[in-house]
N, C-alpha and C positions, 0 to 999 in steps of 0.2 A: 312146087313145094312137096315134100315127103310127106308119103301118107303116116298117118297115127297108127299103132295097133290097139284094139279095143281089147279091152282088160276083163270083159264078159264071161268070158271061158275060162277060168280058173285050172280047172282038171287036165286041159291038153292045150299047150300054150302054142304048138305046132299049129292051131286049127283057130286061131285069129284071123280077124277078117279088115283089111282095112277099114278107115274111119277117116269120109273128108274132115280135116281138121279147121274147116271151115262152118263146121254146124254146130249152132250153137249151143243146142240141145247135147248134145255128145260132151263137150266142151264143158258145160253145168254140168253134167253127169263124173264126168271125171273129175272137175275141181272137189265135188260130194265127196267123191271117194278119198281123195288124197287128205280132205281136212276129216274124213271120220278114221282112217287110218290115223293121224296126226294127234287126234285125239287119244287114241287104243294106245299109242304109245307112250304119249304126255301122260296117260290114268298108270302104265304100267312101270314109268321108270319115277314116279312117283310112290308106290308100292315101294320098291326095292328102296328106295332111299329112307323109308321112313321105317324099316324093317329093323328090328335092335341089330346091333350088332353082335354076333354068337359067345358065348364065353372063354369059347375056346382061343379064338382070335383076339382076345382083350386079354389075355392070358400068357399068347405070345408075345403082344406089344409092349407089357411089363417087364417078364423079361430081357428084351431085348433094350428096354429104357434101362434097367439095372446094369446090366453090361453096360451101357452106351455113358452111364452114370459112374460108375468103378473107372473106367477108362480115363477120364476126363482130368 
């Protein structure tokens, strides 16, 4: 089996150390991470989505609906 790299060293990713992917401790430790990253991401594209949309951008879409309107 290939070995894991451990995700511990943030700063210098050259200087990972393998991780038997057989312990099961390591193994919980990673799944933590992947659902709290998982999380950081679900809180943050949730932000953006609920963010008004600018005026300026609702501004273009009228006029481009007015042309798209004229056209028709």
């Amino acid at each position: 089996m290939a070995a894991v790299l451990s995700m511990t060293n943030t700063a210098d990713s050259s200087r990972r150390e393998p991780v038997d992917p057989t312990d099961e401790t390591d193994l919980e430790e990673a799944r933590l991470r992947q659902q709290a990253i998982g999380v950081k991401l679900r809180h943050m594209f949730d932000q953006v989505v609920n963010e008004p949309v600018p005026d300026e951008f609702l501004d273009i879409l009228r006029r481009a609906d007015e042309k798209a309107g004229g056209k028709a």
